[in-house]
C-alpha positions as CSV (number, residue, x, y, z in Angstrom):
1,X,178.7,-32.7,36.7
2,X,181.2,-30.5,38.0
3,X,179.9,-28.9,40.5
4,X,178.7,-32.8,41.8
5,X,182.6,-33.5,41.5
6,X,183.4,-30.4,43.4
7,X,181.3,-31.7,46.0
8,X,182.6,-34.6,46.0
9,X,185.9,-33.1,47.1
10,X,184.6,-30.9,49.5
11,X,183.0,-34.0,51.4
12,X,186.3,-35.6,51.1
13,X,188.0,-32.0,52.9
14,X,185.4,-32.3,55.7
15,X,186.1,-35.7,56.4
16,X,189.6,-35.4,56.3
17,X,188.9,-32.7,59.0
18,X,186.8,-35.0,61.1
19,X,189.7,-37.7,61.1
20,X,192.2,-35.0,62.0
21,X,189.7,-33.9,64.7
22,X,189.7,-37.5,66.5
23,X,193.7,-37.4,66.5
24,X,193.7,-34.3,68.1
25,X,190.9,-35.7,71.1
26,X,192.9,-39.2,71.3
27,X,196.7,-36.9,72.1
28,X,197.9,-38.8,69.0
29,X,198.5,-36.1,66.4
30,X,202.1,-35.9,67.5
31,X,203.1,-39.6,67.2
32,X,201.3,-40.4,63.7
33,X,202.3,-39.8,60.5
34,X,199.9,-38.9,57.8
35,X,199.6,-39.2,54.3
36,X,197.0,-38.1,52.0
37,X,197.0,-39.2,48.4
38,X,194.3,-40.1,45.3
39,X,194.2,-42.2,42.4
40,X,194.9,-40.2,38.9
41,X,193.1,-37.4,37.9
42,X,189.6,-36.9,36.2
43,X,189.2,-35.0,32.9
44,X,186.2,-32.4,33.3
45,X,185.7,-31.3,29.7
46,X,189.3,-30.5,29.2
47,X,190.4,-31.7,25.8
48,X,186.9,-33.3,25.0
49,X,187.3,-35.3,27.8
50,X,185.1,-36.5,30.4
51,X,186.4,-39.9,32.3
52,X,188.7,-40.8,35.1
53,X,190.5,-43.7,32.8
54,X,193.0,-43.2,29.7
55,X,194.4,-40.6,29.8
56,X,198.4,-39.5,29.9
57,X,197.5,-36.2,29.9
58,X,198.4,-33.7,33.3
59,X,194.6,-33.9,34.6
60,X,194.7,-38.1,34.3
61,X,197.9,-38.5,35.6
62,X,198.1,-35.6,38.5
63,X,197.4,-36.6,42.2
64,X,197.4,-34.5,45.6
65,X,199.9,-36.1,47.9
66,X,200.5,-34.3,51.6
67,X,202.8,-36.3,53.9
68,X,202.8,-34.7,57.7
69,X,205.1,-36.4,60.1
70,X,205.5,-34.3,63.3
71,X,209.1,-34.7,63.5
72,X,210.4,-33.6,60.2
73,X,211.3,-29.9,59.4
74,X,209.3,-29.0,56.4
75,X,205.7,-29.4,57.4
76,X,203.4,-26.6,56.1
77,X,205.5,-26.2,53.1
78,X,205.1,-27.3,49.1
79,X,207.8,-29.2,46.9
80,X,208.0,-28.2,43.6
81,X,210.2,-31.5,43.3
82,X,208.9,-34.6,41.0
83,X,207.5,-37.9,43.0
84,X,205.6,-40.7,42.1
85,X,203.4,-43.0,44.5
86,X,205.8,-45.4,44.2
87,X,207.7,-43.6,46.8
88,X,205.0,-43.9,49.6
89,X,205.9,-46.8,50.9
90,X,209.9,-46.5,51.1
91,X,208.9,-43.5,52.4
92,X,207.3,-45.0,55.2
93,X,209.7,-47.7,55.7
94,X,212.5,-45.2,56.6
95,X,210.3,-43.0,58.1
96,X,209.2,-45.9,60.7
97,X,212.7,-47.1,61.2
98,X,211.9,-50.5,59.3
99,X,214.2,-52.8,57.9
100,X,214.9,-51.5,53.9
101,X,214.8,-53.7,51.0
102,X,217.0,-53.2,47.9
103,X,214.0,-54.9,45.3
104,X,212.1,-51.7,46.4
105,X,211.1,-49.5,43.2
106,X,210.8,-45.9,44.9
107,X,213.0,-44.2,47.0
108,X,212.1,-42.5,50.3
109,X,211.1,-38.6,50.4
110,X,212.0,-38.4,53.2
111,X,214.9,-35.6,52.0
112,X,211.9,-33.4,50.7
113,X,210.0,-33.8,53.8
114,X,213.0,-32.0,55.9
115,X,213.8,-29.2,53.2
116,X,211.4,-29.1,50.2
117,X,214.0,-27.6,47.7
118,X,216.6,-30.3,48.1
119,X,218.4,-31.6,44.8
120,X,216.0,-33.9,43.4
121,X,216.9,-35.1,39.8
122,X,213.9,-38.2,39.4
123,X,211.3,-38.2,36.9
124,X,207.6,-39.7,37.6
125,X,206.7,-41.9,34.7
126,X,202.5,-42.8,33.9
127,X,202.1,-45.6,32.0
128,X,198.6,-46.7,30.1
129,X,197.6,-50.2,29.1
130,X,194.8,-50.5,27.0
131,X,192.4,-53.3,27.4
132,X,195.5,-55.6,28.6
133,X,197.7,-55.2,25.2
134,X,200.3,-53.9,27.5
135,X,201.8,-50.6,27.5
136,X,200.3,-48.7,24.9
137,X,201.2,-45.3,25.8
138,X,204.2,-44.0,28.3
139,X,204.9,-40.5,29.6
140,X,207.9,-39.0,31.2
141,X,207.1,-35.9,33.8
142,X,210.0,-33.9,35.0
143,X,210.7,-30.6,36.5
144,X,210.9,-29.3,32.7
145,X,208.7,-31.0,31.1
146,X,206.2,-33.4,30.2
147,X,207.2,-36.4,26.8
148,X,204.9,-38.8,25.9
149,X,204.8,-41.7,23.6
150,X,202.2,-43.8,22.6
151,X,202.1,-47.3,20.4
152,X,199.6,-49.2,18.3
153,X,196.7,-47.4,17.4
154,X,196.9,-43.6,17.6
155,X,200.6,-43.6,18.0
156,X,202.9,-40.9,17.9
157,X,204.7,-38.7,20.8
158,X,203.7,-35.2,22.4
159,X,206.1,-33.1,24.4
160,X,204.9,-30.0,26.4
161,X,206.0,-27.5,28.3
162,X,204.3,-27.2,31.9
163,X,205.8,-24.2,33.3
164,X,204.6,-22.1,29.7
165,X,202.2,-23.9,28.4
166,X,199.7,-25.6,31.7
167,X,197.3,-26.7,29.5
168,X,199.2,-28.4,27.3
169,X,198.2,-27.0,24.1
170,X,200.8,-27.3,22.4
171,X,202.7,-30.1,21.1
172,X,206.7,-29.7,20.7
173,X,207.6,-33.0,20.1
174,X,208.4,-31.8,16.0
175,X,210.0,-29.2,16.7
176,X,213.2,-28.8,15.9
177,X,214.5,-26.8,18.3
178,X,213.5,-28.9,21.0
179,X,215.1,-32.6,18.8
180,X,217.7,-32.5,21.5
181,X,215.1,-32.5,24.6
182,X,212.9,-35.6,22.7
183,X,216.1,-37.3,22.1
184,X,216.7,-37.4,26.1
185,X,213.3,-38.4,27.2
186,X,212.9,-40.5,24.7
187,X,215.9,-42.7,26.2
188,X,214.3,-42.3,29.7
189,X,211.0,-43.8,28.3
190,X,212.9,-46.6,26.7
191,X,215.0,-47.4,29.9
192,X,212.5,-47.1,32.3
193,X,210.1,-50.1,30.2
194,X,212.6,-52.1,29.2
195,X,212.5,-55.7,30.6
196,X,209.2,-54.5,32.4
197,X,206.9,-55.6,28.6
198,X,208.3,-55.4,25.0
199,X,206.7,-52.3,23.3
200,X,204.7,-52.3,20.2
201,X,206.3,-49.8,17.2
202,X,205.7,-46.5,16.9
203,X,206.0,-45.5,13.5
């Protein structure tokens, strides 16, 4: 299974090549923006997983995202910086010189795409709905680290550390030393749902 899933992306690669290819031949490479992106992640055994849906973990939430537009300064280069795919398309909009709406969720990258390591204080939020019950389960992602919650069955909350612990093994979320960290994100969670669905409790 995963070496049919590694195929699977290495298709993908040479097809991305062949597109890239036919810009080149039609002289349009330099007037076209491009943006490669994926739905979420799929779970390969890790965490006695193996699916593409429900999970809030790093490898069901995690997507690769490459923007290359000819005119900006930082092409070739990574962003360690937090985004979510909600910023695609006010990304484009600015990008393109289109009229801007204030309704918009998602702010324009296009900051990141002229110097990688600008300021950059937003978090990406994941949220899971389970069988149309609503939000049954929310995480946080920033820089720092990674909060979840989740409500109704199975609830409770999980806070890890990507930069020391990738495979989130373990869980801080009761940890005291870390009360002031859940306390924050916690408040993020609750701010970023509130008026979008009421939340279930979790106890």
């Amino acid at each position: 299974m995963i070496r049919a899933y590694l195929a699977c992306v290495s298709y993908v690669d040479w097809n991305i090549g062949r597109v890239l290819a036919e810009l080149d031949k039609q002289g349009l490479r330099e007037n076209t923006i491009i943006v490669f992106w994926a739905d979420h992640g799929y779970q390969l055994g890790e965490k006695g997983k193996w699916s593409k849906a429900g999970s809030l973990w790093e490898q069901g939430a995690r997507v690769p995202f490459i923007i290359l537009d000819p005119r900006v300064k930082g092409n070739g280069n990574s962003s360690p910086r937090i985004v979510e795919m909600l910023d695609i398309y006010p990304t484009l909009v600015d990008l393109c010189g289109l009229p801007k709406y204030k309704e918009l969720e998602g702010v324009s990258l296009k900051p990141l795409l002229n110097n990688p390591y600008t300021e950059w204080n937003r978090p990406a939020y994941t949220i899971w709905n389970e069988h149309n019950k609503g939000i049954t389960g929310v995480v946080v992602r920033t820089e720092r680290w990674r909060y979840a919650e989740f409500f109704g069955v199975g609830a409770g909350a999980f806070l890890t550390d990507p930069i020391n612990d990738p495979h989130e093994l373990i869980n801080l979320a009761s940890n005291p030393k870390y009360k002031n960290v859940v306390s924050e994100l916690h408040k993020l969670i609750s701010n970023y749902v509130d008026g979008k669905t009421e939340l279930p409790a979790r106890e």
